[in-house]
C-alpha positions in Angstrom: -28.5 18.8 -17.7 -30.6 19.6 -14.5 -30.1 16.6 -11.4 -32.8 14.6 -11.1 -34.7 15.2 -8.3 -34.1 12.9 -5.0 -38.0 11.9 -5.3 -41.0 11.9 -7.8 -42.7 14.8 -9.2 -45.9 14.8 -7.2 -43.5 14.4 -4.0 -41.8 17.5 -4.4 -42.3 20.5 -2.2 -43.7 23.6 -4.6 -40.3 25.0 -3.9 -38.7 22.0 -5.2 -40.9 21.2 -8.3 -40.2 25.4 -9.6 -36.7 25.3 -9.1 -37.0 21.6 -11.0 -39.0 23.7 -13.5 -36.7 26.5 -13.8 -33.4 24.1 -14.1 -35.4 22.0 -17.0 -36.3 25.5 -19.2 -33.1 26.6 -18.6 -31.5 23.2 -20.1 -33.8 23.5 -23.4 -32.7 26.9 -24.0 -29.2 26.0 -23.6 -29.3 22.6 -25.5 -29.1 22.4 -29.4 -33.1 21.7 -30.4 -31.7 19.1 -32.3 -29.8 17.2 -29.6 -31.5 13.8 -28.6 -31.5 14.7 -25.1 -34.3 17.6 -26.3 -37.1 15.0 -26.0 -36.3 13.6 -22.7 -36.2 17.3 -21.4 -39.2 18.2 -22.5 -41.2 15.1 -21.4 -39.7 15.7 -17.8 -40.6 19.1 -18.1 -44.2 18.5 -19.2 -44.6 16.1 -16.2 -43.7 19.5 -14.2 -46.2 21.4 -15.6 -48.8 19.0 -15.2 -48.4 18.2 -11.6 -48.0 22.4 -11.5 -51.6 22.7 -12.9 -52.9 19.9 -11.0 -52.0 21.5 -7.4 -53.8 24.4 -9.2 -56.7 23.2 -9.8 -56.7 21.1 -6.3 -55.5 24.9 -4.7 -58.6 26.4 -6.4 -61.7 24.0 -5.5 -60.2 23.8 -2.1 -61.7 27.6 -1.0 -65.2 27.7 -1.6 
């Protein structure tokens, strides 16, 4: 199971919040689907993504 990172999500460096990303994909794989631990996993992971697409979007209306 990946560390938790030493602050939240939306403070992490985009550095920080891929290798987070990478660490949590790599658990899933690596974890029996049916282990309880799936769910919290995936939940952490989906808070990844979301802050990863919200940068995005905040990167892409940033340049006009």
């Amino acid at each position: 199971m990946p560390a938790e990172p030493s602050h939240p999500v939306h403070a992490l460096t985009t550095y920080e919040i891929s290798r987070y990303r990478r660490e949590l994909e790599r658990a899933i794989k690596g974890i029996s689907p049916d282990a309880p631990v799936q769910a919290d996993l995936k939940r952490k992971l989906d808070e990844v993504l979301a802050e990863q697409a919200e940068r995005a979007r905040i990167a892409a209306h940033a340049h006009p």
